[in-house]
C-alpha positions as CSV (number, residue, x, y, z in Angstrom):
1,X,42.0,-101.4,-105.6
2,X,39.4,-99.1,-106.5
3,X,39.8,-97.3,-109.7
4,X,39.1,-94.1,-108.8
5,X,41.8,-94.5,-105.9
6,X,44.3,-95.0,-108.2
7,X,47.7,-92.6,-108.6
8,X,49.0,-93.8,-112.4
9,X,52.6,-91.7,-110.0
10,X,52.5,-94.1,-107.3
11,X,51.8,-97.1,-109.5
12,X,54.9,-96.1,-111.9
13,X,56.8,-95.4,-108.6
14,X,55.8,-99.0,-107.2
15,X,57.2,-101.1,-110.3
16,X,60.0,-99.0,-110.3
17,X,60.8,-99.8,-106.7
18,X,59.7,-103.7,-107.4
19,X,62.4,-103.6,-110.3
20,X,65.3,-102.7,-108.4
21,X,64.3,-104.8,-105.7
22,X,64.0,-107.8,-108.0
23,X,67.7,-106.8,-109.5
24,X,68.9,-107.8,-105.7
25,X,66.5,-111.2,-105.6
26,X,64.5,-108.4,-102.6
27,X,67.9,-108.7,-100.3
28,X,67.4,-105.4,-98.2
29,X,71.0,-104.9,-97.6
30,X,72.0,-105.4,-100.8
31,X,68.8,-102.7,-102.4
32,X,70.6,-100.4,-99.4
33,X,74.5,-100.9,-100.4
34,X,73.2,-100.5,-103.9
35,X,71.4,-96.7,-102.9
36,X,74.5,-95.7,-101.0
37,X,76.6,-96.5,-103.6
38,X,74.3,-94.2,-106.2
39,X,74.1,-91.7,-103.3
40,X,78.3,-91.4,-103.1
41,X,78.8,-91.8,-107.0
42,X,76.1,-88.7,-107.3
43,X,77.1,-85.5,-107.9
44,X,75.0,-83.8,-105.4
45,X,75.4,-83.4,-101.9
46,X,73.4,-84.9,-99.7
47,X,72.9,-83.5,-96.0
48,X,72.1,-86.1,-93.1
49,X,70.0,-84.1,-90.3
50,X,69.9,-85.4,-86.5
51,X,66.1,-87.0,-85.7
52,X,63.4,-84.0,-84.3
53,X,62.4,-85.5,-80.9
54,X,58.9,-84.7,-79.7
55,X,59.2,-82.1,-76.4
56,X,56.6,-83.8,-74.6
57,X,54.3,-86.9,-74.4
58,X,52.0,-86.5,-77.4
59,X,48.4,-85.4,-76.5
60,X,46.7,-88.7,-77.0
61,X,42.6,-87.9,-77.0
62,X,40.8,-90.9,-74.9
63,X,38.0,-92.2,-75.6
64,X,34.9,-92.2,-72.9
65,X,35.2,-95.1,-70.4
């Protein structure tokens, strides 16, 4: 990647994520049952809202044929 496109954030945030990925030898369901268990063992309270559905078929521009 370029340099100047770099986010020293996103980079920190990507090993991070790698890490505990790693701890679960990359198993999806196991990184997810790991984040729900941290989610019910937190103290906060966590709100689940329904999906937003779109009201219409998206406005797609065309190109000229």
């Amino acid at each position: 990647r370029n340099d100047a496109m770099r986010d020293p954030i996103v980079e920190e945030l990507h090993a991070v994520r790698r890490e505990h990925a790693a701890k679960f030898n990359f198993d999806v369901k196991a990184i997810a049952a790991d984040l729900a268990r941290r989610r019910d063992d937190s103290r906060f309270t966590y709100v689940e809202l329904p999906p937003k559905r779109a009201e219409g078929p998206a406005a797609v521009p065309r190109l000229p044929a």
